[in-house]
DRENTORKOL-3810 file (N, C-alpha, C; in nm, 4 decimals):
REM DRENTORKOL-3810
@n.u->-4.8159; n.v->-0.6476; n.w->1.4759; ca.u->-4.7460; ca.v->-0.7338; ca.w->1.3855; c.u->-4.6682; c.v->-0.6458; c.w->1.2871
@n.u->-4.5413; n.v->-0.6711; n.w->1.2377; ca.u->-4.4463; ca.v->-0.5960; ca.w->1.1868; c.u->-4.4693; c.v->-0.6471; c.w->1.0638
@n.u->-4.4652; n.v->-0.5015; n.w->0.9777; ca.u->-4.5583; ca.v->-0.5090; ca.w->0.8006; c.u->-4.4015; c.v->-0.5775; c.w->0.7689
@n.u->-4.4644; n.v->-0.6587; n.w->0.6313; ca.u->-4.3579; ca.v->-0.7941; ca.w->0.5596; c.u->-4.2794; c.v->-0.6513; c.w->0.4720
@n.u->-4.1152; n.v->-0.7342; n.w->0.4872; ca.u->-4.0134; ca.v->-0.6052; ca.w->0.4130; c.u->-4.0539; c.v->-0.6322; c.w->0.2836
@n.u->-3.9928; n.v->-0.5340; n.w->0.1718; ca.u->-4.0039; ca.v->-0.6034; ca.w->0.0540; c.u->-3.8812; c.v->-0.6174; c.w->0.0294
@n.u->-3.8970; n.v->-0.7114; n.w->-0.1040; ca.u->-3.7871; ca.v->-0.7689; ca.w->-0.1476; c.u->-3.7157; c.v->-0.6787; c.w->-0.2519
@n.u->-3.5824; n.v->-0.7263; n.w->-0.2815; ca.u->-3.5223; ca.v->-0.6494; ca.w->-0.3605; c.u->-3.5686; c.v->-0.6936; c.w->-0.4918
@n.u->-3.5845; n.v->-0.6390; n.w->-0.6004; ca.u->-3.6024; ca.v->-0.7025; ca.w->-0.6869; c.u->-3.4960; c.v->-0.7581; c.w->-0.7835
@n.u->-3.4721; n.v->-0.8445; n.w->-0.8792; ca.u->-3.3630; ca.v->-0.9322; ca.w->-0.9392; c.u->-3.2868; c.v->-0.8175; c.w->-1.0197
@n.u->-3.1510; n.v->-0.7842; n.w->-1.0116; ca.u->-3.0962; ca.v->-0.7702; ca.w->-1.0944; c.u->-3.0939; c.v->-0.7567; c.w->-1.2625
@n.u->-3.1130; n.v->-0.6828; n.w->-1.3417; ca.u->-3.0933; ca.v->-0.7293; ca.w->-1.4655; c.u->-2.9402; c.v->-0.7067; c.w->-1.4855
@n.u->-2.9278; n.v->-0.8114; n.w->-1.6085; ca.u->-2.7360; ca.v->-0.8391; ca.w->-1.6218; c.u->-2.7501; c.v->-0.7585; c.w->-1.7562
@n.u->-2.6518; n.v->-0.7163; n.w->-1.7384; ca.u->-2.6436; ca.v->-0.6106; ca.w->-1.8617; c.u->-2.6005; c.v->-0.7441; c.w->-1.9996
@n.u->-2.6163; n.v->-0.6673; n.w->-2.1176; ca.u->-2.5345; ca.v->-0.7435; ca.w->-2.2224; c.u->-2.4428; c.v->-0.7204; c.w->-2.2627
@n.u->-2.3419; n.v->-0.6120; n.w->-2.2031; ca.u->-2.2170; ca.v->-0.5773; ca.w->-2.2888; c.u->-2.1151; c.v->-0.6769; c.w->-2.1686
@n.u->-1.9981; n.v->-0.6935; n.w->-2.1896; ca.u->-1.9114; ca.v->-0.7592; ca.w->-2.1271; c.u->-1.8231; c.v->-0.6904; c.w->-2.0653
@n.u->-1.8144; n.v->-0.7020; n.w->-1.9382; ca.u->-1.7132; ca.v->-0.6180; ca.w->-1.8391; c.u->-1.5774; c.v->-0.6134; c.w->-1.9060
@n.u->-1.5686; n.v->-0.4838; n.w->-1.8982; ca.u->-1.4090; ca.v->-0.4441; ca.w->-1.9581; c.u->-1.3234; c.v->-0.4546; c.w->-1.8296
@n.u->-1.2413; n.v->-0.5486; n.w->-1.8719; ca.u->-1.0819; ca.v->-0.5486; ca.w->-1.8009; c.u->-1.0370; c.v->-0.4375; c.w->-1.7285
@n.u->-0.9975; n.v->-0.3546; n.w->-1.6583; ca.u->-0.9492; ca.v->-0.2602; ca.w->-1.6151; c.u->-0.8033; c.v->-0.3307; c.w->-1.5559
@n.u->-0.6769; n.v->-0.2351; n.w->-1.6590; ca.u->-0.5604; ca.v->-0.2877; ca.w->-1.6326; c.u->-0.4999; c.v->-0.1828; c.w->-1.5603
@n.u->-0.4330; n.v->-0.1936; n.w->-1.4280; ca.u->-0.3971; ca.v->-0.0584; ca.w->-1.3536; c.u->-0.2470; c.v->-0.0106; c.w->-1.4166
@n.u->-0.2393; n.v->0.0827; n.w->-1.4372; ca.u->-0.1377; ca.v->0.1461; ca.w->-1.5247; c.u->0.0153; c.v->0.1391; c.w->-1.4107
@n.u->0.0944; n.v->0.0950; n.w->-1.4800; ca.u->0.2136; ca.v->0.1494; ca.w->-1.4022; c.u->0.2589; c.v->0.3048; c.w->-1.3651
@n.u->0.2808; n.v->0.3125; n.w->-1.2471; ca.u->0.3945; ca.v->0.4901; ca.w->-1.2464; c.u->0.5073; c.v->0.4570; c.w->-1.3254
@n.u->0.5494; n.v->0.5241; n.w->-1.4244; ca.u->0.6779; ca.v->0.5747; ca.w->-1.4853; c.u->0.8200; c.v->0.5202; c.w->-1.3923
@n.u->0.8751; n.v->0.4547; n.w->-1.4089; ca.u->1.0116; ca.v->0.3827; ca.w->-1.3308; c.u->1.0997; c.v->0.5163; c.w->-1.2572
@n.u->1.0994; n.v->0.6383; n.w->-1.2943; ca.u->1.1154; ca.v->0.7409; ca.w->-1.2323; c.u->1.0452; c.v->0.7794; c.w->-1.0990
@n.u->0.9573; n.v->0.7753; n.w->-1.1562; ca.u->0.8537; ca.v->0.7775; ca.w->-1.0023; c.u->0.8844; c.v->0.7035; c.w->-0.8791
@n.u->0.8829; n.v->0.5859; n.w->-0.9197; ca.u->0.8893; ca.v->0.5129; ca.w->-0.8569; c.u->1.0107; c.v->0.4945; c.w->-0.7777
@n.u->1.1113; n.v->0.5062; n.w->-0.8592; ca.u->1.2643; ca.v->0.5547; ca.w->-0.7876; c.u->1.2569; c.v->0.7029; c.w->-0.6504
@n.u->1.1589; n.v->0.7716; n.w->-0.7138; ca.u->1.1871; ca.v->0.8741; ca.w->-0.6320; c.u->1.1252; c.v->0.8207; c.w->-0.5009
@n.u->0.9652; n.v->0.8033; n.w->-0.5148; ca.u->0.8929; ca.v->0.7566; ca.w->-0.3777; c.u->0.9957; c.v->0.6991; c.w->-0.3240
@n.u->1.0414; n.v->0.5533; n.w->-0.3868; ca.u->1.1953; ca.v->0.4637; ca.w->-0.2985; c.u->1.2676; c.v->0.5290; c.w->-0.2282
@n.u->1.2923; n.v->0.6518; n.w->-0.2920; ca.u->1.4294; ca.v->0.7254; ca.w->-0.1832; c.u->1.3826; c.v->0.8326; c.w->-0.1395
@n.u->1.3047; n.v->0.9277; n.w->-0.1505; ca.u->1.2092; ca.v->0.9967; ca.w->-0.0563; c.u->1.1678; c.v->0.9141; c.w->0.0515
@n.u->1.0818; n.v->0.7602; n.w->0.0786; ca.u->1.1223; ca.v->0.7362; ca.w->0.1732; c.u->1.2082; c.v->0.6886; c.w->0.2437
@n.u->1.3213; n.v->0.6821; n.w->0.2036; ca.u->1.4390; ca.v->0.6113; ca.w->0.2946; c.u->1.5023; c.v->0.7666; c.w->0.3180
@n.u->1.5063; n.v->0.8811; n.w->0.2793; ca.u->1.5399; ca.v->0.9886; ca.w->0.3383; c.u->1.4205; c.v->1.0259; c.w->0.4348
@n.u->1.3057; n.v->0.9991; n.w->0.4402; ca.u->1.1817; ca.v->1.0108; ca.w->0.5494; c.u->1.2546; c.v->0.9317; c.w->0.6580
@n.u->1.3314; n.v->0.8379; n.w->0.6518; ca.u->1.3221; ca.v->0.7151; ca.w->0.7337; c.u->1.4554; c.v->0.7623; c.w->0.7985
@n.u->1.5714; n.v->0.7903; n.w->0.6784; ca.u->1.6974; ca.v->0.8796; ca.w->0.7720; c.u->1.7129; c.v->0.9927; c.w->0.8937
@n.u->1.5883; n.v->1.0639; n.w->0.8357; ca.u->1.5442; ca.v->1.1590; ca.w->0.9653; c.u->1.4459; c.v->1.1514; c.w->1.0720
@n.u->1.3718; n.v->1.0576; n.w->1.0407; ca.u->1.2977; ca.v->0.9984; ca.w->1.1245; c.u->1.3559; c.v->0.9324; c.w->1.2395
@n.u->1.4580; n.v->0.8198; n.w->1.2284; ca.u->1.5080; ca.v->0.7601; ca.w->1.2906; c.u->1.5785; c.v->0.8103; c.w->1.4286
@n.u->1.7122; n.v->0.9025; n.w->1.4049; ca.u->1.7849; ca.v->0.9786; ca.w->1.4850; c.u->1.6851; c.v->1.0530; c.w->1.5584
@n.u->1.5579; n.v->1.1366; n.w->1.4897; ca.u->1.4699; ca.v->1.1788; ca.w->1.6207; c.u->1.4130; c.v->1.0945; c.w->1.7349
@n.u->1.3569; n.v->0.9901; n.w->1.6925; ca.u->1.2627; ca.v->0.8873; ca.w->1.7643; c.u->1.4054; c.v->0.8159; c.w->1.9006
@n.u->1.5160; n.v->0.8121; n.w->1.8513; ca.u->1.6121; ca.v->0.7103; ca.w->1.8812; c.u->1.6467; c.v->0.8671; c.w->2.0101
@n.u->1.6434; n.v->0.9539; n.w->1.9660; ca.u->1.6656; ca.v->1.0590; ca.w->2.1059; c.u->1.5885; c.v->1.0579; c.w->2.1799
@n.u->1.4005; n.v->1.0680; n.w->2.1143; ca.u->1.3274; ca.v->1.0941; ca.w->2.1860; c.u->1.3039; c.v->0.9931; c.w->2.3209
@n.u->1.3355; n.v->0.8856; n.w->2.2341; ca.u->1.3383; ca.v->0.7003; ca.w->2.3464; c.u->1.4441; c.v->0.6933; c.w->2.4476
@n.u->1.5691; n.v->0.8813; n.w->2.4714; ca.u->1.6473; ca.v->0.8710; ca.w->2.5272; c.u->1.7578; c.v->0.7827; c.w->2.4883
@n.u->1.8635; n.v->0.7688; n.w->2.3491; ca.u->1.9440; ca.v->0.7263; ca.w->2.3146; c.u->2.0753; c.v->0.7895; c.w->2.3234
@n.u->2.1722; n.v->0.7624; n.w->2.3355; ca.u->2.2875; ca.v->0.8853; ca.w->2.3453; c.u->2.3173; c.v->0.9698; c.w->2.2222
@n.u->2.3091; n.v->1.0925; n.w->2.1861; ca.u->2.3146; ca.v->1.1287; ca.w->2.0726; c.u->2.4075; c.v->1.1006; c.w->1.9479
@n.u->2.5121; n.v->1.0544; n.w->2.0189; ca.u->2.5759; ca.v->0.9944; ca.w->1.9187; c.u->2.5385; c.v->0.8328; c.w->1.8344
@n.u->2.4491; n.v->0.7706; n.w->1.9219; ca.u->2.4157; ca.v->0.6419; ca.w->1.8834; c.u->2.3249; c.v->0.7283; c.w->1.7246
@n.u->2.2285; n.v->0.8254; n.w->1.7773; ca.u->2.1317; ca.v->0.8936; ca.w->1.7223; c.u->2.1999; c.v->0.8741; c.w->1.5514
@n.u->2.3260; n.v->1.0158; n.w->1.5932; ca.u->2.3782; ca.v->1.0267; ca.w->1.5010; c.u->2.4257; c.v->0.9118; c.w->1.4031
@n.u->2.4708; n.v->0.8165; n.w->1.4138; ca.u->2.5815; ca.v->0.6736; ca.w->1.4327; c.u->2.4241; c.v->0.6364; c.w->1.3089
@n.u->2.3118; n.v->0.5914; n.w->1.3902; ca.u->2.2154; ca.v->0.5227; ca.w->1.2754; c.u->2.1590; c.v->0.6263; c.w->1.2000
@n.u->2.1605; n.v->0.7451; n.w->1.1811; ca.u->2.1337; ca.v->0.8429; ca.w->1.0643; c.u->2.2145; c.v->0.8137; c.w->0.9928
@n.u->2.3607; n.v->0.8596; n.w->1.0217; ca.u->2.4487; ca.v->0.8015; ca.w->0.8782; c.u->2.4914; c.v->0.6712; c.w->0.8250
@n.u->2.4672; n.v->0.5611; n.w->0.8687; ca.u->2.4599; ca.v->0.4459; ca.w->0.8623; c.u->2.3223; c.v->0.4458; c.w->0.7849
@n.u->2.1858; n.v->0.5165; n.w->0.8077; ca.u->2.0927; ca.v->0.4852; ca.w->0.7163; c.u->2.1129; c.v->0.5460; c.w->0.5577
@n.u->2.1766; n.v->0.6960; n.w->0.6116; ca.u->2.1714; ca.v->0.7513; ca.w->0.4885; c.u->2.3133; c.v->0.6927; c.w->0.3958
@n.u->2.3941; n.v->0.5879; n.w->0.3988; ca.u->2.4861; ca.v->0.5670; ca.w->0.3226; c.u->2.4331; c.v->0.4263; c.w->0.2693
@n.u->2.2821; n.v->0.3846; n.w->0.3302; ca.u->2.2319; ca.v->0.2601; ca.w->0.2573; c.u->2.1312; c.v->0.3536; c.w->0.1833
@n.u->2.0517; n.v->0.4300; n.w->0.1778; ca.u->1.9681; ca.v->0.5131; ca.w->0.1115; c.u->2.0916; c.v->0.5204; c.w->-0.0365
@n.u->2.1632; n.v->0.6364; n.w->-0.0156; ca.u->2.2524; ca.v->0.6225; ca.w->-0.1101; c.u->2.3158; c.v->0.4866; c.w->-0.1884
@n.u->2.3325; n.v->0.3768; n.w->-0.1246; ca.u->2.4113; ca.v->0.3148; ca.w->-0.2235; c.u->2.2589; c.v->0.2624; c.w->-0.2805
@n.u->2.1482; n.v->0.2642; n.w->-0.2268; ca.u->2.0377; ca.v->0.2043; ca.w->-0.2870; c.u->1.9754; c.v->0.3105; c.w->-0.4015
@n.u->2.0108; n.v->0.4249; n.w->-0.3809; ca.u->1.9748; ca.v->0.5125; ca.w->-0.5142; c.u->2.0694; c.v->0.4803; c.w->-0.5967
@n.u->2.1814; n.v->0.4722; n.w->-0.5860; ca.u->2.2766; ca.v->0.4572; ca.w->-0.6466; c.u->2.2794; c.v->0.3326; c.w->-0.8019
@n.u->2.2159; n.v->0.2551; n.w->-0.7327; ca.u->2.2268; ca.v->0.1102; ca.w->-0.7251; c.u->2.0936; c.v->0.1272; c.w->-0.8331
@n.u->1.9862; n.v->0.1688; n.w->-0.7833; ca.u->1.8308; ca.v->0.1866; ca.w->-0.8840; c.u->1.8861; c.v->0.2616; c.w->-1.0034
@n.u->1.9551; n.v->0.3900; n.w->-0.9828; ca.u->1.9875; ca.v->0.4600; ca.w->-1.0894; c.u->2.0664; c.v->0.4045; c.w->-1.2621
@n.u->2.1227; n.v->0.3047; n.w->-1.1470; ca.u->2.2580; ca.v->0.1817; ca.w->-1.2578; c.u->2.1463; c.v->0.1619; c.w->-1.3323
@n.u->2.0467; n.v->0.0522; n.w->-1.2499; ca.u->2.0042; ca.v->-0.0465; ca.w->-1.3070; c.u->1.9024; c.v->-0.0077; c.w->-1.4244
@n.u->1.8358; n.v->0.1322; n.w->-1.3727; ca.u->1.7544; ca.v->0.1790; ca.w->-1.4654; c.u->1.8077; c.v->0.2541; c.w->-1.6008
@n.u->1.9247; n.v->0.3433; n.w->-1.5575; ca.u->1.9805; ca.v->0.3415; ca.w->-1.7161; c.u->2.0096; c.v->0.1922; c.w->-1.8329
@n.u->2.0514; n.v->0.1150; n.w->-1.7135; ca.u->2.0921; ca.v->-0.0308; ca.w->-1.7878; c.u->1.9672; c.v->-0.0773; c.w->-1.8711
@n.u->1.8497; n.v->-0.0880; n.w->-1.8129; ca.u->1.7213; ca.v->-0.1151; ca.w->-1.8978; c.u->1.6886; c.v->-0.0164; c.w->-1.9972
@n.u->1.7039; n.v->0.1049; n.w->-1.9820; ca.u->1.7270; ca.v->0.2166; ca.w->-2.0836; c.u->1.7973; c.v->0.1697; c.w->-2.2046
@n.u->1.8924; n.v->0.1015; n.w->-2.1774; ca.u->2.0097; ca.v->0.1153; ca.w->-2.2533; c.u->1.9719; c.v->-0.0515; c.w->-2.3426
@n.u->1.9397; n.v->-0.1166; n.w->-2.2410; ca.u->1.9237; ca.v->-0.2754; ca.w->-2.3139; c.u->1.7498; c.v->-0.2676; c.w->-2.4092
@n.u->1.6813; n.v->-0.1514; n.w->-2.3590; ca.u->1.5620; ca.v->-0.1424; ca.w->-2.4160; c.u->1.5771; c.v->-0.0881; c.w->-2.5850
@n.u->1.6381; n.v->0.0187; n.w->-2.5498; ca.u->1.7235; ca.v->0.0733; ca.w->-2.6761; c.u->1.7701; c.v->-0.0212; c.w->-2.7924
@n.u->1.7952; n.v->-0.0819; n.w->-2.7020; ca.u->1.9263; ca.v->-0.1506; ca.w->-2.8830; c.u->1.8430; c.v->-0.3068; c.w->-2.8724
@n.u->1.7565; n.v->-0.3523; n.w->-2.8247; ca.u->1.6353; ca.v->-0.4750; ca.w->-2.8544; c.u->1.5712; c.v->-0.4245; c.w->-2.9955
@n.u->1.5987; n.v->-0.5115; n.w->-3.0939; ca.u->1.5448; ca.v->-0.4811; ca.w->-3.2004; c.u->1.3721; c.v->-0.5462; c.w->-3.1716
@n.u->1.3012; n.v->-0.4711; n.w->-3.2764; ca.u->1.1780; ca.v->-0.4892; ca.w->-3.2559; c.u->1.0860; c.v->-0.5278; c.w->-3.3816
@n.u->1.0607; n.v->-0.6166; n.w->-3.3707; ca.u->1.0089; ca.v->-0.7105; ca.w->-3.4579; c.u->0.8833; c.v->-0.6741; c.w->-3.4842
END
């Protein structure tokens, strides 16, 4: 006959109150970079895989620069917008 398990015993609940843990943002810089670090991962990535699958090299070529001129207008484009919040953060008076 198989000896009885024991039990766990109850929990005690603490008395202090669970602190919130708020996850911090990365810096809007950061975050710009990861963005276009990977879409330049993704520019060179592409043209290899698209040969390796046997594509004609020019197709290869054709969606590398086609990726990398959306990479660009999309840095481009983050860079605006983030000076613009720079700029509108700036002159928000603060009460």
């Amino acid at each position: 006959m198989p000896a009885p398990r024991p039990t766990a015993a109850p929990r005690a609940e603490s008395s202090a109150p669970p602190v919130p843990s708020t996850p911090s943002a990365p810096p809007a810089s950061d975050t710009v970079r990861d963005v276009i670090g990977w879409g330049v991962f993704g520019c060179l990535l592409v043209p290899v895989v698209l040969l390796w699958c046997g594509s004609a090299p020019v197709t290869a070529a054709g969606a590398g620069l086609g990726l990398t001129a959306v990479t660009g207008t999309c840095w481009a484009l983050l860079r605006h917008f983030e000076r613009a919040a720079a700029k509108a953060e700036r002159q928000t008076p603060v009460d």
